[in-house]
N, C-alpha and C positions, 0 to 999 in steps of 0.2 A: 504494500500500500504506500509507503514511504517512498519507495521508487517512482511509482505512478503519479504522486503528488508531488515531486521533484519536475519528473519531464512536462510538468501543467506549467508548472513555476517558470521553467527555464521559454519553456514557447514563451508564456506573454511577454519576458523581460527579451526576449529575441527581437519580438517582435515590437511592440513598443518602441524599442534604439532603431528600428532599420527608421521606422516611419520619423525619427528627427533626423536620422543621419539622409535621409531624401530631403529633409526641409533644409539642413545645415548645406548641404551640398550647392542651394539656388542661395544663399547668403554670401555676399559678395564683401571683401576686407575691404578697407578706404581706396587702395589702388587698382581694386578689380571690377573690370566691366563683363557683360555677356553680351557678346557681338549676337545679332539676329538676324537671322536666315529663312523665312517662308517661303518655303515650294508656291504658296500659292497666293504670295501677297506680295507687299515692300519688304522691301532688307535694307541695310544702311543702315540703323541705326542701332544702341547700346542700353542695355539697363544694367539698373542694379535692384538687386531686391534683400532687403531688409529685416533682421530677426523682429521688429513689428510688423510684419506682416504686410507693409508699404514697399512701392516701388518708384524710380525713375527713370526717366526717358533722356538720354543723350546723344546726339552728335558729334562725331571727330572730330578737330581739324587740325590735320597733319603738319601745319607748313603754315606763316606767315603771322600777322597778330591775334591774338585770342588761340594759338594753340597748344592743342589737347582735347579732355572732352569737356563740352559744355552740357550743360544741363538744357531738356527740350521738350519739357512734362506740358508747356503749351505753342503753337503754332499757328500765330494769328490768330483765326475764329475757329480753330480746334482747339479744344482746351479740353484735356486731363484733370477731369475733374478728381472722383474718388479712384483710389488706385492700390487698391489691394490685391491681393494675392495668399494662397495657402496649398498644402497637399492633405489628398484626403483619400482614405485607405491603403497607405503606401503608395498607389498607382496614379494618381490623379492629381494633376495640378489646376488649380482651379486660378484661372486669371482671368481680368476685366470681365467678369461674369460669363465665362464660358468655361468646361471642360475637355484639357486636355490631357490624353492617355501618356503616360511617363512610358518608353520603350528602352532608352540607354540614359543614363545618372550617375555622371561621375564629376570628382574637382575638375575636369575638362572641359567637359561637354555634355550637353546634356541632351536626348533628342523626342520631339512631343510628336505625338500623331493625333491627327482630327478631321473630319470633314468638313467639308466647306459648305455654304447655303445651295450647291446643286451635288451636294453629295460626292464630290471630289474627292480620294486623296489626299491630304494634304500632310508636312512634316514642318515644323520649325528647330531649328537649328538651333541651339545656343552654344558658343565657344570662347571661352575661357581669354579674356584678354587683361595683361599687366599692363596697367601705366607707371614706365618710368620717369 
């Protein structure tokens, strides 16, 4: 019985850690961005996402004044308003109010799958960038 009540124990604390170590893995240090890549959208641009559960929207600029990343959470009459973010049953990253399926999740990279509004395909890309 003691056995059987051991391997109960050990699953939920197994389980339990993966599901922060999937959240801890999208938390981004002061010098790290996650470059973005949609198969089926815009790319170019950079976030970070936050142990509160908030995120940011930035811009490079390689080369000339103001470079580095800038911050780009608004866009003229696009504006980022609420901008949360979370995972939810180890598999699931729930961003700007939709669900996306977690497929690969590491300090590198990370890669989501979803469909699009005509049923598409779709993968977003996140990859791991330092600012020196």
């Amino acid at each position: 019985m003691n056995n059987l009540l051991s391997f109960f124990v050990a699953i939920l604390f197994f389980s339990c850690n993966s599901k922060d170590s999937l959240e801890q893995i999208f938390i981004t240090a002061p010098n790290e961005f996650w470059r973005y890549e949609d198969s089926c959208q815009s790319h170019g641009v950079y976030f970070k996402f936050y142990k509160d559960g908030h995120y940011d929207k930035y811009i490079s600029k390689p080369t000339g004044e103001g470079k580095g990343f800038q911050l780009f959470n608004n866009d003229g009459d696009l504006i980022s308003d609420v901008r949360t973010w979370n995972v939810k049953n180890d598999s699931v990253f729930i961003w700007k109010g939709a669900n996306y399926h977690v497929e690969k999740g590491n300090k590198q990279q990370i890669i989501l799958h979803y469909k699009d509004g005509k049923k598409n395909d779709c993968s977003i890309i996140f990859t791991k960038i330092i600012d020196q």
